[in-house]
C-alpha positions, 0 to 999 in steps of 0.5 A: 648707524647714527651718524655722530657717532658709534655708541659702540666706543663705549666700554668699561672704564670709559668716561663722558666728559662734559662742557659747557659748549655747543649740544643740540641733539640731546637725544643722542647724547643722551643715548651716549651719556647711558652707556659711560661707567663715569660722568665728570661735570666740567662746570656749565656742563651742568646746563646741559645734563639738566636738559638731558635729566641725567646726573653726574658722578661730579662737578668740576670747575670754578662754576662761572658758567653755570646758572642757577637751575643747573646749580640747584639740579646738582644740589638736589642730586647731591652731586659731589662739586670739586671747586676750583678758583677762578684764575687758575692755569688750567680749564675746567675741562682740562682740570675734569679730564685729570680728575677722570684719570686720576680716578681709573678712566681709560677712554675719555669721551668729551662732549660740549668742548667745541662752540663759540669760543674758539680758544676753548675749542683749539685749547680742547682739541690741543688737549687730546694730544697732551691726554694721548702722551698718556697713553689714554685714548680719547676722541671729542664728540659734537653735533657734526664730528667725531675727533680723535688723536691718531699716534698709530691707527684707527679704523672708523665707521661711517657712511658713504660720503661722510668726510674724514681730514687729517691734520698733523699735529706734529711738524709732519706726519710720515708714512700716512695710509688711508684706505676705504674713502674716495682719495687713498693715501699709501705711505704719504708725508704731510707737513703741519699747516698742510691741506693735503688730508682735508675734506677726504670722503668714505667711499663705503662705511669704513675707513683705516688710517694708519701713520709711522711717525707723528701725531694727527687728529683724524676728523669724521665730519658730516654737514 
């Protein structure tokens, strides 16, 4: 299995959102980007679905980021561009997500939303928790981790020694249970800010976490 991911999430309805972030295996999101029944562009995206020769269902955002190559591969595709103005109150990610929503995705996949700038990737991974209140599932996908909001349970595959955190999201998480990975949790509580649920390892290729009360996003991590 590839260790970034389980190409198998995707499913009918499934959405690839994709930012202007930090995206080195190309390779595989390619493979990943194949199996998407939607493809929203959120603006400097584009840079990197050029490099991958794969075209979007549209573009999304002020397009402040974008260069002109990216620019020119969209207009020679005809990609339909929603332009937003540039001070607005809200990303363009968040604006690409809403969009996705509003036009039937059930399942959004976010690819290039964590990088350099880290009030874009807290703002991207806050994001996943106003997205779960809608009851759509979603996860955030970058070279090294998987992401995803857990409100009730999850069960992820992995390889032996893959790391998987816990991070609650709420002023505490009740009733925690981990299973499958080196240091098991049963019906544990673990307060916001604490570092009780970081850096837990599979112990084989799958891992169950499951919460009675709260909201945590659960983290696959390799290095």
């Amino acid at each position: 299995m590839d260790r970034a991911g389980d190409l198998n999430y995707i499913s009918p309805m499934d959405c690839i959102i994709i930012a202007s972030g930090t995206l080195k295996r190309h390779d595989y999101f390619t493979r990943l980007i194949q199996r998407a029944d939607m493809v929203v562009c959120a603006d400097g995206g584009a840079r990197h679905l050029r490099r991958m020769n794969r075209v979007p269902h549209v573009a999304i955002g002020d397009f402040d980021s974008i260069d002109t190559q990216s620019r020119l591969f969209l207009e020679k595709h005809h990609v339909p561009i929603i332009k937003h103005p540039q001070d607005k109150d809200a990303t363009d990610t968040e604006l690409a997500a809403q969009w996705a929503m509003d036009n039937g995705a059930t399942k959004l996949t976010f690819l290039g939303v964590t990088g350099t700038r880290l009030d874009h990737t807290l703002a991207n991974i806050l994001l996943l928790k106003s997205i779960g209140r809608t009851g759509t599932k979603c996860r955030i996908v970058d070279d090294n981790n998987e992401i995803y909001l857990v409100t009730e349970s999850i069960e992820l595959h992995g390889n032996p020694g893959d790391f998987l955190s816990l991070i609650p999201l709420t002023e505490t998480v009740k009733g925690v249970t981990i299973t499958g990975v080196d240091f098991p949790l049963d019906n544990a509580e673990i307060p916001m800010g604490s570092s009780l649920g970081i850096s837990n390892r599979f112990s084989g290729t799958k891992a169950k976490i499951s919460i009675r009360n709260g909201i945590a996003a659960v983290t696959k991590s390799v290095d």
